[in-house]
C-alpha positions in Angstrom: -18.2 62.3 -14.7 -17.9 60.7 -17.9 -15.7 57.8 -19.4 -15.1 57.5 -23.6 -12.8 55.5 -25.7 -11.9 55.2 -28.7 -10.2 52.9 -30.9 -7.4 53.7 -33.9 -5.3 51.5 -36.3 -1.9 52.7 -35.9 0.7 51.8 -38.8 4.3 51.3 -38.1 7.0 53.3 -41.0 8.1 49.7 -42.2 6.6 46.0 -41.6 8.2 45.7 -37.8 9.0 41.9 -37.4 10.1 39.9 -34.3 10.2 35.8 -34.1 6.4 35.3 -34.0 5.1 37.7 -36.3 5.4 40.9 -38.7 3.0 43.4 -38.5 2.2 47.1 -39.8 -0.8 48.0 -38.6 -1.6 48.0 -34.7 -4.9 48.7 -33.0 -5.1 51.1 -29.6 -8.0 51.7 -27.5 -7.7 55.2 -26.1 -9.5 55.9 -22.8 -10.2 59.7 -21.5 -12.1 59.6 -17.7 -13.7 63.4 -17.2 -14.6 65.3 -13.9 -14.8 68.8 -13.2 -13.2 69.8 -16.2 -10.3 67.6 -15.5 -9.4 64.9 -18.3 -6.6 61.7 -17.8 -6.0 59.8 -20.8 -4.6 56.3 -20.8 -3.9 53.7 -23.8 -4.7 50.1 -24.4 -1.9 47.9 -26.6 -3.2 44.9 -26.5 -0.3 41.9 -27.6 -1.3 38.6 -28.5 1.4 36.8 -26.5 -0.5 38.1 -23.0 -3.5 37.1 -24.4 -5.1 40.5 -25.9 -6.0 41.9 -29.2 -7.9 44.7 -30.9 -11.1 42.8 -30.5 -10.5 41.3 -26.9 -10.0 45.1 -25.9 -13.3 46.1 -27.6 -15.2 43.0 -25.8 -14.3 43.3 -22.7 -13.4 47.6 -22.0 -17.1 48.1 -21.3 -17.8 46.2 -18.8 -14.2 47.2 -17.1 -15.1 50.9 -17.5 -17.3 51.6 -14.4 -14.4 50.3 -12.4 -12.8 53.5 -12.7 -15.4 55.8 -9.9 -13.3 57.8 -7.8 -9.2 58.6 -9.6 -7.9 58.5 -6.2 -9.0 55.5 -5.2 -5.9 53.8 -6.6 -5.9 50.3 -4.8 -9.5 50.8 -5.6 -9.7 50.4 -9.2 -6.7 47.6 -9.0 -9.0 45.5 -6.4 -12.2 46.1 -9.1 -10.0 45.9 -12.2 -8.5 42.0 -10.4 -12.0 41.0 -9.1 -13.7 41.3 -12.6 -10.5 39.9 -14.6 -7.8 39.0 -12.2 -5.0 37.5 -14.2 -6.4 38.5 -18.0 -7.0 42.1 -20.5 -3.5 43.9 -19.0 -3.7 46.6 -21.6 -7.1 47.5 -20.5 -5.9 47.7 -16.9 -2.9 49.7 -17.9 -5.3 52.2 -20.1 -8.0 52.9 -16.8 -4.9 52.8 -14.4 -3.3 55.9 -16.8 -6.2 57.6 -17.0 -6.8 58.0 -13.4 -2.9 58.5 -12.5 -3.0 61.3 -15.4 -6.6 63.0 -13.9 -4.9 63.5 -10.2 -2.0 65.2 -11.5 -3.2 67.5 -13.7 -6.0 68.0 -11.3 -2.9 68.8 -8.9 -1.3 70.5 -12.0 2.0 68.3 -11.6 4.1 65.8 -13.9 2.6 62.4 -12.8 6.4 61.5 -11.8 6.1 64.5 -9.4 2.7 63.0 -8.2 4.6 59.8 -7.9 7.5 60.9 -5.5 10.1 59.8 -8.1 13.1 62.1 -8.5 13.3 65.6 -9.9 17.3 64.9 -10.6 16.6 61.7 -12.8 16.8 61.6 -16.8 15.7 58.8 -18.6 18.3 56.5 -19.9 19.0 56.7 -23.4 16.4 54.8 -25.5 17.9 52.2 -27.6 16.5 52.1 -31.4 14.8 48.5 -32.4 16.4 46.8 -36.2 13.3 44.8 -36.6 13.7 41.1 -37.8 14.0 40.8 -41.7 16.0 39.9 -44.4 19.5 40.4 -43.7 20.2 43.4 -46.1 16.9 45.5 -44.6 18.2 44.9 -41.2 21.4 46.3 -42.5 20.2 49.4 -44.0 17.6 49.9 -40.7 21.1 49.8 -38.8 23.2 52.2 -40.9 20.0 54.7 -40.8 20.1 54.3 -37.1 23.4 55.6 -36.6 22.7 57.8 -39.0 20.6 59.2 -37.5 22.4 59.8 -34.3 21.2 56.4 -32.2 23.8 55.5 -30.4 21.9 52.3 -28.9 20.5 49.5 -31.1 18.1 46.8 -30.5 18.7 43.7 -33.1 15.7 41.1 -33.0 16.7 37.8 -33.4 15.1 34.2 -33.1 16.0 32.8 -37.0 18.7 29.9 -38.4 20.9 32.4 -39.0 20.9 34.9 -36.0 25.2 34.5 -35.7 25.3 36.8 -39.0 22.7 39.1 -38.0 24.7 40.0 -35.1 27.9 39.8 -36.7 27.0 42.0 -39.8 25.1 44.9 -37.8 28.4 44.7 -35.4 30.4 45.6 -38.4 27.7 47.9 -39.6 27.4 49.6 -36.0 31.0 49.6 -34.7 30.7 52.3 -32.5 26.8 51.8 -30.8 25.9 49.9 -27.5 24.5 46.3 -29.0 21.5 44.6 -27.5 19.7 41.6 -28.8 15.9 40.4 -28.4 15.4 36.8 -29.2 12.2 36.9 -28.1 11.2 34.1 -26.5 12.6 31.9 -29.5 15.7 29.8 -28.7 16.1 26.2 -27.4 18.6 25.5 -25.0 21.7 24.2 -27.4 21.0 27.6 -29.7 21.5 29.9 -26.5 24.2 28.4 -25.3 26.0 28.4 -29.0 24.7 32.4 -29.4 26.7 33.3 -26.0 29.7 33.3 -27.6 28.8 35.6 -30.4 26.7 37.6 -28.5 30.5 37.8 -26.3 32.6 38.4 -29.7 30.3 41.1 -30.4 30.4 43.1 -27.0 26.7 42.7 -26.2 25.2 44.8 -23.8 22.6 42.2 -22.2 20.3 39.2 -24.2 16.5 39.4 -23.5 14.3 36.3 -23.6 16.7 34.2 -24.7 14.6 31.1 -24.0 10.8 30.1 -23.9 9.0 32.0 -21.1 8.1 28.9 -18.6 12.1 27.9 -18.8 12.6 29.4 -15.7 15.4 25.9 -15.0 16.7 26.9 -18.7 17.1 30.3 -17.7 19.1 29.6 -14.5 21.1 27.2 -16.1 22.0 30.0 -19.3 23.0 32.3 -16.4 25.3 30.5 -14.5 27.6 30.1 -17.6 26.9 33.6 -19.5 28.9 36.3 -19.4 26.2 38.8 -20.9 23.4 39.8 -18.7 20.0 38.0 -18.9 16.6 39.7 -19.4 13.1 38.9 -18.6 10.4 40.0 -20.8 8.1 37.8 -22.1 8.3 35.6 -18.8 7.0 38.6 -16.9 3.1 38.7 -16.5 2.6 40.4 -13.2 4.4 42.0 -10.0 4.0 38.7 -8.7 6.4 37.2 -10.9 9.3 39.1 -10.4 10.6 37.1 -7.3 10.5 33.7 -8.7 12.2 35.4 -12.0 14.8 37.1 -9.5 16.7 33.4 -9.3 17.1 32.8 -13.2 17.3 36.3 -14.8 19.4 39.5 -14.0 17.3 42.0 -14.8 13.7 42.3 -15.9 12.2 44.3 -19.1 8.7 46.3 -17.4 6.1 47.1 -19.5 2.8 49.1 -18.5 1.0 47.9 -20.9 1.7 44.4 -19.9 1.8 44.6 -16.4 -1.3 46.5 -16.1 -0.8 50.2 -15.9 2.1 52.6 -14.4 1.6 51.5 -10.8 2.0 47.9 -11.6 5.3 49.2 -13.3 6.5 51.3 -10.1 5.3 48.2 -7.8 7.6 45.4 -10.1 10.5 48.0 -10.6 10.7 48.3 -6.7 10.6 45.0 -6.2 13.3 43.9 -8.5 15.1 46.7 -7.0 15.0 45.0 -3.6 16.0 41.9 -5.3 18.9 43.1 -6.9 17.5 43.4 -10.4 18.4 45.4 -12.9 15.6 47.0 -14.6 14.4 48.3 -18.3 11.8 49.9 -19.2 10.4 49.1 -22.5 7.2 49.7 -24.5 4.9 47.9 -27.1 4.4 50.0 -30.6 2.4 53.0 -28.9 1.8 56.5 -29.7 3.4 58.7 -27.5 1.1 58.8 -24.9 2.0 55.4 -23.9 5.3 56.2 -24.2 5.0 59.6 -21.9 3.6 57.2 -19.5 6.4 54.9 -19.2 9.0 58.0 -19.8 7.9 59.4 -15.9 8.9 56.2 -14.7 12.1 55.5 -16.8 14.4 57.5 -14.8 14.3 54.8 -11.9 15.9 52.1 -14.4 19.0 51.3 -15.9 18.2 51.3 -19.7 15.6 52.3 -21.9 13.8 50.8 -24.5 11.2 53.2 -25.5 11.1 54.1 -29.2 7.7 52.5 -30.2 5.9 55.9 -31.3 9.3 56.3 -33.1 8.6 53.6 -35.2 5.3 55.1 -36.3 3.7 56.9 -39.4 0.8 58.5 -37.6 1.0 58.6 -34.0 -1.7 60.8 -33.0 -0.4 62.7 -29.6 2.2 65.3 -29.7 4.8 66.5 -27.3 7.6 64.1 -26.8 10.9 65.8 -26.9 13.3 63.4 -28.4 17.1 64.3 -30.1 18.0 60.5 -31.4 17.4 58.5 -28.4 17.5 61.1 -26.2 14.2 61.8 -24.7 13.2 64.5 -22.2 11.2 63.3 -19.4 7.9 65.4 -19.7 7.4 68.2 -17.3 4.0 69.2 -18.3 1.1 68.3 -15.9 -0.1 64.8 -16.6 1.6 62.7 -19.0 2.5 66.0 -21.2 1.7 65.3 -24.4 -1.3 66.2 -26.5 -3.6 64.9 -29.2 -2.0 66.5 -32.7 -3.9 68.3 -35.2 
């Protein structure tokens, strides 16, 4: 038995911008556990917001490695993974739990959404395509090659002084596309509230993180007046949080990589279920093994958000079968895709 890892800067297409920050070059620890000829592979993308970066992943993976003994042993490794860090390093969590999820079902030489019970009949929801935050003409022209292109879902991140026009001009650029908007995290109160009616005007599909992430009152108070659905994303941590997030949002944006691995995911997506969520699932900027992994889950949500390795210049894996933002769910044994050449 043997666990390795290494770690690659990944570089988006074009500078990707949200409210906090614009980046083009992302770090990812990759993590491969080995038995009896068998390998699983999972990915670490850490985000700053939840408390992870590049170096925290490098610091603390070691001595999170030997936590990952026997694959099977799923609450296991959670209970080892929670006892060493319980609340901090999700990425790292989400990279071990892939890697032992992906070993079991190629050692049963299965999909891991067959492994997982989850439906032969489901698709995955078409992926919407993200217009990264930027000036106003670059959003423009990311829209128009979007459609281009044949997206026929768009993403628009907002969280500026002038956020009415963004979503007014790539309405007129986009006429014909399913409009979401991402304000990540970055309104106040009075800007929300003002935003609802263009977000209305503009036929907006839903509005994630409209408001800080603690402003759960904020939240509930948006909701009772909005006509657009409300989405959790950066106020989700952990499964735990889904309840108490259940009373201000309608629906809740899951991300392995955040959450802690694929069976985190499965264990918040049921439990929104139960609470009458509805449920997204969304991605970091991964390569498209990250992406693979949350594509076997995706066809248990509503919508999909899942065009990270899209966004790339050199994702490493292979494999994903995408036409615009179609994507096929993978039906090779473990997360069926493979390192390029």
């Amino acid at each position: 038995m043997s666990v390795t890892h290494e770690t690659l800067d990944l570089h988006t297409r074009q500078p990707f911008g949200i409210a906090r920050w614009t980046h083009s070059t992302y770090p990812r620890t990759f993590v491969t556990f080995t038995r009896d000829g068998v390998s699983g592979r999972g990915e670490a993308a850490p985000n700053a917001f939840y408390g992870e970066t590049g170096t925290t992943v490098q610091a603390v993976l070691p001595s999170m490695l030997e936590a990952l003994t026997d694959p099977w042993d799923w609450d296991g490794l959670s209970a080892r993974l929670g006892a060493v860090f319980p609340h901090h390093h999700p990425s790292v969590k989400c990279a071990l739990e892939m890697a032992a999820v992906e070993w079991c079902a190629r050692s049963a030489g299965v999909p891991v959404w067959r492994l997982l019970g989850l439906s032969a009949d489901a698709a995955v929801p078409e992926s919407s395509f993200t217009v990264s935050l930027a000036e106003l003409p670059v959003m423009r022209e990311q829209a128009r090659a979007a459609v281009r292109d044949g997206y026929g879902v768009l993403k628009v991140k907002l969280g500026t002084d002038r956020d009415a026009r963004i979503v007014e001009a790539l309405r007129e650029e986009a006429p014909g596309v399913a409009l979401r908007v991402d304000a990540n995290a970055a309104w106040s109160r009075h800007e929300a509230r003002r935003m609802l009616e263009v977000l209305d005007a503009a036929d907006v599909e839903f509005v994630e993180q409209p408001l800080a992430a603690g402003d759960l009152e904020g939240h509930r108070s948006l909701r009772r007046v909005a006509r657009v659905p409300i989405m959790a994303d950066e106020s989700l941590h952990h499964v735990s949080d889904v309840p108490a997030l259940s009373e201000a949002f309608d629906a809740v944006n899951l991300k392995l990589a955040k959450l802690g691995g694929p069976l985190q995911a499965l264990r918040a997506l049921r439990t929104a279920r139960a609470l009458g969520m509805s449920v997204m699932m969304g991605c970091m900027i991964e390569s498209s093994l990250g992406i693979a992994a949350a594509a076997h889950l995706s066809g248990a949500c509503d919508w999909a958000d899942l065009d990270g390795a899209l966004l790339l210049s050199d994702d490493p894996f292979v494999g994903l079968q995408w036409s615009a933002g179609r994507l096929e769910r993978p039906a090779a044994p473990g997360w069926g895709v493979e390192r390029g050449a």
